[in-house]
C-alpha positions as CSV (number, residue, x, y, z in Angstrom):
1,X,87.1,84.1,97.2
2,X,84.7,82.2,99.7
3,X,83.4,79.8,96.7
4,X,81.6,82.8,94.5
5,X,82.5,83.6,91.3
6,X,81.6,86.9,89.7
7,X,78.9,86.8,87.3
8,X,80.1,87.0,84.1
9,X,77.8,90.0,82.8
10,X,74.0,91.3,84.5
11,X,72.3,91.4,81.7
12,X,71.0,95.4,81.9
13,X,67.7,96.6,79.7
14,X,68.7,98.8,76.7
15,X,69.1,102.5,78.4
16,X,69.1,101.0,81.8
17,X,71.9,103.6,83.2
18,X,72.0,101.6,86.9
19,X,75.4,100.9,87.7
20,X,76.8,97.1,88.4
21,X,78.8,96.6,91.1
22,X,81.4,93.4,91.9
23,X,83.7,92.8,95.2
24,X,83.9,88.8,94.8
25,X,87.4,89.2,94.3
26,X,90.9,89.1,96.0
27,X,91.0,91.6,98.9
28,X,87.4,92.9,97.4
29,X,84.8,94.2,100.1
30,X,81.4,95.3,99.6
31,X,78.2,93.5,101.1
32,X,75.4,95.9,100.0
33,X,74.2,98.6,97.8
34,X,71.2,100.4,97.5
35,X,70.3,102.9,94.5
36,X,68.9,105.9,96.2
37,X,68.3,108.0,93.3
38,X,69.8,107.6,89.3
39,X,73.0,109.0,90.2
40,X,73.6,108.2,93.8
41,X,74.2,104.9,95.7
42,X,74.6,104.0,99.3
43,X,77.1,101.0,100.4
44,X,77.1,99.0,103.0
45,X,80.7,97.4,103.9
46,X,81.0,93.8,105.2
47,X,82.7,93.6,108.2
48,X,85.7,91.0,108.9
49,X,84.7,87.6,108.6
50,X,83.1,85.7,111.7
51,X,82.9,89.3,113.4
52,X,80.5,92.2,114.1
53,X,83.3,94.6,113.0
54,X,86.2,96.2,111.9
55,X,84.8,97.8,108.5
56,X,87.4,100.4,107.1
57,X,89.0,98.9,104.5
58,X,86.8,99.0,101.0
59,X,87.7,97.5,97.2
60,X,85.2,96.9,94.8
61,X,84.3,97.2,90.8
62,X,81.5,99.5,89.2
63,X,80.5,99.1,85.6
64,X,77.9,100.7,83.4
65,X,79.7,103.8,84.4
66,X,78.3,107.2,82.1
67,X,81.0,110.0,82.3
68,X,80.5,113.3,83.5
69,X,78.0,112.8,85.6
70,X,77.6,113.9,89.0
71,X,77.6,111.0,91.0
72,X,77.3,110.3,95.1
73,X,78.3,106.9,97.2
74,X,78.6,107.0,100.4
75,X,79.4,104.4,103.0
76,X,77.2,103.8,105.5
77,X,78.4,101.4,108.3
78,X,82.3,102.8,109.6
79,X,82.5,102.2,113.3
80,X,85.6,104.4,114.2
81,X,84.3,108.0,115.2
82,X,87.4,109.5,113.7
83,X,89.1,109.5,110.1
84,X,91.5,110.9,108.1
85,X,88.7,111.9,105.5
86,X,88.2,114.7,108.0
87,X,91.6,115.9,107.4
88,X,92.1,115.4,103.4
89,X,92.5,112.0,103.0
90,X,89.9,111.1,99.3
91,X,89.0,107.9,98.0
92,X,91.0,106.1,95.1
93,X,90.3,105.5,91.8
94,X,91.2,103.3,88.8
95,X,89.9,103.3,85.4
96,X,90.0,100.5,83.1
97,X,90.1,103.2,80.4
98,X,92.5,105.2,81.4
99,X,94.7,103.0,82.2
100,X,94.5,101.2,78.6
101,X,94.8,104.6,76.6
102,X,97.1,106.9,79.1
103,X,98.7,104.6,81.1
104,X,97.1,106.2,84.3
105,X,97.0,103.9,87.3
106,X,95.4,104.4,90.9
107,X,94.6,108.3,91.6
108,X,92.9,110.3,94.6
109,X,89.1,111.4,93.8
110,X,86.2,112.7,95.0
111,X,84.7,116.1,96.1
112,X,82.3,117.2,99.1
113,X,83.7,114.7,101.1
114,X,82.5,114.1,104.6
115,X,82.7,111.4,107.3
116,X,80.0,112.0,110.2
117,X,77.7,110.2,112.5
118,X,74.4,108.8,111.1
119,X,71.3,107.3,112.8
120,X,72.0,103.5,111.8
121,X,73.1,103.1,115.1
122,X,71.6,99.7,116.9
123,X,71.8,99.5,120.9
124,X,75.1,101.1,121.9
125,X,77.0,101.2,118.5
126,X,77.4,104.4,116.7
127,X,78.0,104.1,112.9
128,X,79.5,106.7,110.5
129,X,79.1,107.8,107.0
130,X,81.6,108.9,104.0
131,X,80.6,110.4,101.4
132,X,82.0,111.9,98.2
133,X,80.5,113.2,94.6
134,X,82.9,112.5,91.3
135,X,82.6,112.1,88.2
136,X,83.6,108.8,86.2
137,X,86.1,109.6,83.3
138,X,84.8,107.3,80.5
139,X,81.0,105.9,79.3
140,X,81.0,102.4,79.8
141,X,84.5,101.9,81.9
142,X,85.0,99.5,84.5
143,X,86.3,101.0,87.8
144,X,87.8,100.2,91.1
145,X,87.5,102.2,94.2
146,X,89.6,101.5,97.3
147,X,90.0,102.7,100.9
148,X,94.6,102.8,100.1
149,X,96.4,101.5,97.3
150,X,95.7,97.7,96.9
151,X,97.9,95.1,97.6
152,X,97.3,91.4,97.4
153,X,98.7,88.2,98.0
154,X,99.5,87.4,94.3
155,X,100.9,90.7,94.0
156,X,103.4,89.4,96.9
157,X,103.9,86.1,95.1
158,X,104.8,87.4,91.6
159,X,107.2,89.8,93.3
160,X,108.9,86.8,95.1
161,X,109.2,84.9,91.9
162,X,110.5,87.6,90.5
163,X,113.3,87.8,93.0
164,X,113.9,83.8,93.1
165,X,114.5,84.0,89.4
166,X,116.9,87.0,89.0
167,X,120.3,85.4,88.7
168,X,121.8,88.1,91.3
169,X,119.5,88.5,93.6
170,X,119.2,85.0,94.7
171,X,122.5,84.7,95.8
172,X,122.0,86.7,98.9
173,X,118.0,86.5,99.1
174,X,117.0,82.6,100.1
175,X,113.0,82.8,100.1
176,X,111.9,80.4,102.4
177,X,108.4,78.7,103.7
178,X,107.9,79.6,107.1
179,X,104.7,77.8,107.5
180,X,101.1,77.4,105.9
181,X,97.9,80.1,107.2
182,X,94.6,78.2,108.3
183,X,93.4,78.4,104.9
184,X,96.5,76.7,103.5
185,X,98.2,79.6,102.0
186,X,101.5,79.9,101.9
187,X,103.6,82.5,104.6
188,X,107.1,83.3,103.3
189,X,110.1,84.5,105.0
190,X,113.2,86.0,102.9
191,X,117.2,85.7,104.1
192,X,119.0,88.7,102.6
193,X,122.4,88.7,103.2
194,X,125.7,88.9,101.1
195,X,127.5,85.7,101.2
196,X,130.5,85.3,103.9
197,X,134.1,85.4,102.8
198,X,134.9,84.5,105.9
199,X,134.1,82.8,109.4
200,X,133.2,85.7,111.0
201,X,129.8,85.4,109.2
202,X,128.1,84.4,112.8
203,X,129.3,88.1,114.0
204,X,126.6,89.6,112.1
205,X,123.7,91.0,114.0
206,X,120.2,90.1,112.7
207,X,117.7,92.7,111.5
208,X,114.1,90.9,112.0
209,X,111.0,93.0,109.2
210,X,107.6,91.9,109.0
211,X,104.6,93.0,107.5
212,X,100.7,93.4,107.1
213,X,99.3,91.3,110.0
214,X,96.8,93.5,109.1
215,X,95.0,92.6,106.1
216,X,93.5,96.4,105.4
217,X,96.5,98.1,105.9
218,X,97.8,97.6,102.5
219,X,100.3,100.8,102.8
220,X,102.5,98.3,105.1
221,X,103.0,96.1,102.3
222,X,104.3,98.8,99.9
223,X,107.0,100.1,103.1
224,X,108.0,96.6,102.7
225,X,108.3,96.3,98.6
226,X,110.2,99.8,98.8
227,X,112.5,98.7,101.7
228,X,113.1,95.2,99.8
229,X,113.5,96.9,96.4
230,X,116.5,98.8,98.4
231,X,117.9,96.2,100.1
232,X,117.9,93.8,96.4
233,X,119.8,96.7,95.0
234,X,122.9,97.3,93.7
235,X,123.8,100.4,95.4
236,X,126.8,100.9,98.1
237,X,124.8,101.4,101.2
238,X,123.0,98.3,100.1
239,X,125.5,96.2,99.4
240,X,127.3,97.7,103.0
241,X,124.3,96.6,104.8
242,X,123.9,92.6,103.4
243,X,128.0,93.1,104.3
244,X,127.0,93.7,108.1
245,X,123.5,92.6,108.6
246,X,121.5,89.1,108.2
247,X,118.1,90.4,107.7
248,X,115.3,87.8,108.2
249,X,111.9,89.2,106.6
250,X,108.2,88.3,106.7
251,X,106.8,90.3,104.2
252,X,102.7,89.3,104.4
253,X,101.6,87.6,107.7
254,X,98.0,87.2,107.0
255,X,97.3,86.5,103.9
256,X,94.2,84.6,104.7
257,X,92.9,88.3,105.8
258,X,94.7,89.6,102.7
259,X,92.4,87.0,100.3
260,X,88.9,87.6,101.8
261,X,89.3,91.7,102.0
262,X,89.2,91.7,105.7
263,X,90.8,94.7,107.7
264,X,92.3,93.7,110.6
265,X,91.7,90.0,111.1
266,X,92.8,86.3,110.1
267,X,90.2,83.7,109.5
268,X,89.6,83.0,113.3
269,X,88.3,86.6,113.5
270,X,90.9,87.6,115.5
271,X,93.6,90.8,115.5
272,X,96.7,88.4,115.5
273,X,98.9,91.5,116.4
274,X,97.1,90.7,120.1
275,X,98.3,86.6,119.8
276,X,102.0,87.0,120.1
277,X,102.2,85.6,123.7
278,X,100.0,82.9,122.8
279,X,100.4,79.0,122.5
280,X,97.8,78.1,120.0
281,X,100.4,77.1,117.1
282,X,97.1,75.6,115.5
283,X,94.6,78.7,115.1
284,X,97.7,81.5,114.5
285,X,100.1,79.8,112.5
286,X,102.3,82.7,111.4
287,X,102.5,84.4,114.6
288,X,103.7,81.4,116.6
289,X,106.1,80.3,113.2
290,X,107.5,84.1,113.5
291,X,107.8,84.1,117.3
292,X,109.7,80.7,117.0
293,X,111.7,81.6,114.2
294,X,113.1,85.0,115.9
295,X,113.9,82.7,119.1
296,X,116.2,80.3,116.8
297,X,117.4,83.5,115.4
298,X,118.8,84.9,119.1
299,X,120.8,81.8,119.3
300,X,122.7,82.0,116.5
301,X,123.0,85.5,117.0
302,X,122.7,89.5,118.5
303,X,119.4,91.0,117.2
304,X,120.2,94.4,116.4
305,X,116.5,95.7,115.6
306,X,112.8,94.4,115.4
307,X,110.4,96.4,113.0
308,X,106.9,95.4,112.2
309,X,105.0,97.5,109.5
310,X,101.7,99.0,109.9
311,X,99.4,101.9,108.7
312,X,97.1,104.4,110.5
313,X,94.2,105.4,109.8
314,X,93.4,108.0,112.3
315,X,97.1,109.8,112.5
316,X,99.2,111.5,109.5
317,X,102.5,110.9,109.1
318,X,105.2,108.4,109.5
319,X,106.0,107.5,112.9
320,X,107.2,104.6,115.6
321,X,105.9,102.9,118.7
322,X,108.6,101.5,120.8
323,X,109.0,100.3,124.3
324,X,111.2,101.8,127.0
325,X,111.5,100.9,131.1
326,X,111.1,103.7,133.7
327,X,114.4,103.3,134.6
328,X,116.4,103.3,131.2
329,X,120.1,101.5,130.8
330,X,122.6,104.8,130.6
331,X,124.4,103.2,127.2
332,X,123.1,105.9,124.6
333,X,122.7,102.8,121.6
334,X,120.6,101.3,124.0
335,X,118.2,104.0,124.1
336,X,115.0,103.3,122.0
337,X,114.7,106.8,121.1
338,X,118.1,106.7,119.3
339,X,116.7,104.7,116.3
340,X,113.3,106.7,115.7
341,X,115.4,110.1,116.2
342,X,117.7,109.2,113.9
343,X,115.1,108.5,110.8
344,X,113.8,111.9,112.0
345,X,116.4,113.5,111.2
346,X,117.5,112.2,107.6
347,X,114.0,112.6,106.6
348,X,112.2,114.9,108.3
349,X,109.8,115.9,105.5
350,X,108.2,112.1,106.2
351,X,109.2,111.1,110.2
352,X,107.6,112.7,112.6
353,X,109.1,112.0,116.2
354,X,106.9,114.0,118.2
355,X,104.6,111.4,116.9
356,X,106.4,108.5,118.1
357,X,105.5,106.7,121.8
358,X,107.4,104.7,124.0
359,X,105.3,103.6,126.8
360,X,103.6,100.0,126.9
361,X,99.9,100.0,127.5
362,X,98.6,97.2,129.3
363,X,96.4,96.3,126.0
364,X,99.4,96.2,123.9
365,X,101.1,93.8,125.6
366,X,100.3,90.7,122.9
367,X,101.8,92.7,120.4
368,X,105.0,91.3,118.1
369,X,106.5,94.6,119.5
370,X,106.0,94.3,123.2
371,X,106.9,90.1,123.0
372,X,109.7,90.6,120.8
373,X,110.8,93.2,123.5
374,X,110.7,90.9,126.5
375,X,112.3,88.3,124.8
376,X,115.2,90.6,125.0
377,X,115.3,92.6,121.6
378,X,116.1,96.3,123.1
379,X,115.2,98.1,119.5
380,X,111.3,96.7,119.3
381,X,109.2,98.6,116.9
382,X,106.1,98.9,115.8
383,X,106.2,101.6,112.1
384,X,103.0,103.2,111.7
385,X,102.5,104.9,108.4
386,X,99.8,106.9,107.5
């Protein structure tokens, strides 16, 4: 990532119990830290790349760990004055150790947590803190923290080839290039449907997904692999839907962001859920490709529903943005509240509708959600998941 490699080992003095830290890889940020005392550390965050912001998402490796200790990090540089760490949200943790000798993956840590306003403020920018105490559970371990459960873009890519060598599931899943990011990655887009036995093939509506534009909001990208997992199944109301439905699917539309551990940007340091109207094919690749592709899409056929996948930092629970006129049609299915009350009620342990919004702000209106909408798409959605 960027041209570094990490160093292969810092070379530590005999009872030296400093601690070694490493982000120079996939989706890894960190910029700074400073020792403040044996068994607490302050980090800086860097922000997205070719901006003065956007620091949230965090993923980086500490070695030289001694167990049982009562260590401290916290965060110095957030820049949004609220966060679910005020409401029980705790950093994760994965142990090298642990998951060698118990097969224990990713898990929530950290006590004394706080997030709060601090004096590193410069002109009119506030910054926030985080901070937690834990305890590492091994001597000598290497561990990972991270802001949500990581995601990357090889994880995407062994899961795709995967799928395009499973004898069954690539007869109705055609994984397809839909065009190349900045950095020359590849951005993918998936067919799933159950071969027609018969003409009327072209009278099945199109479903249109897609997925971390992003790059922090790795939670997005897990929605998808569960919804996917589904869909590739074997089960009935699987098979019932690839029967009825052509779904076209974008599972990772920034993977440059993805790469370099940004959190909301692509490589031009720009949000690219803000470029949907726009004409620059050249410096947002995957939004114009997606934009295009759902237009070739609505000539073949009816779009029945337009979903793109996002988490929240700021607001629990799982719920939609959609769009609606002042003056809504009177045909109940073409009510955009149908869809979002719907998943409220089969699972209303996870969906919150009250949550859900259906006006469109004036600063939305570059959204996939809002474009898609005024193309013509009557069920345009924007998931957020906390």
């Amino acid at each position: 990532v960027r041209g570094l490699c990490p160093l292969k080992q810092i070379l530590h003095q005999k009872g030296d119990n400093t601690l070694i830290f490493e982000a120079r890889f996939e989706s890894g940020n960190l910029q700074k830290v400073v020792k403040v005392n044996e068994f607490e550390y302050q980090l800086t965050l860097r922000t997205d790349l070719y901006t003065s912001r956007h620091t949230q998402w965090y993923y980086f490796q500490v070695s030289n760990t001694q167990a049982g200790m009562p260590y401290r990090f916290t965060i110095v540089n957030f820049t949004k004055p609220n966060s679910l760490y005020k409401r029980g949200l705790r950093p994760l943790l994965y142990s090298e150790a642990d998951a060698k000798k118990h097969k224990v993956g990713w898990r929530r840590t950290g006590n004394e947590i706080k997030y709060y306003r601090n004096n590193a403020g410069q002109g009119e920018r506030q910054y926030f803190s985080l901070t937690w105490t834990f305890q590492f559970p091994h001597d000598r371990d290497t561990c990972y923290f991270a802001h949500c459960y990581p995601y990357t873009y090889s994880n995407l890519q062994e899961y795709l080839g995967a799928i395009s060598k499973d004898p069954v599931k690539s007869k109705f899943c055609k994984i397809h290039i839909l065009c190349r990011s900045l950095a020359g990655n590849l951005v993918y887009v998936l067919t799933i449907t159950n071969p027609s036995k018969s003409v009327r093939g072209t009278e099945r509506k199109a479903v249109i997904l897609t997925a971390r534009v992003h790059p922090g909001e790795t939670n997005s990208s897990w929605i998808m692999k569960g919804f996917l997992d589904y869909l590739l199944s074997d089960s009935g109301k699987a098979q019932l839907l690839r029967d009825n439905f052509v779904f076209e699917v974008v599972p990772m539309l920034n993977p440059d962001g993805v790469i370099v551990g940004n959190h909301r940007c692509s490589l031009t340091g720009q949000d690219l859920n803000r470029k949907y109207r726009s004409n620059v094919k050249k410096c947002y690749p995957s939004v114009w490709h997606t934009r295009n592709m759902i237009r070739r899409v609505m000539e073949e056929r009816d779009i029945f529903l337009y979903c793109d996948i996002h988490g929240h930092n700021r607001k629990q629970n799982v719920f939609m943005y959609g769009c609606e006129r002042r003056q809504q049609a009177k045909g109940p299915y073409m009510h955009p509240r149908v869809f979002p009350l719907l998943l409220s009620k089969s699972c209303p342990d996870k969906f919150s509708f009250p949550d859900c919004r259906f006006r469109v702000r004036k600063s939305k209106k570059g959204t996939g959600r809002v474009v898609m909408w005024k193309m013509g798409i009557n069920n345009s959605y924007t998931l957020e998941a906390s």
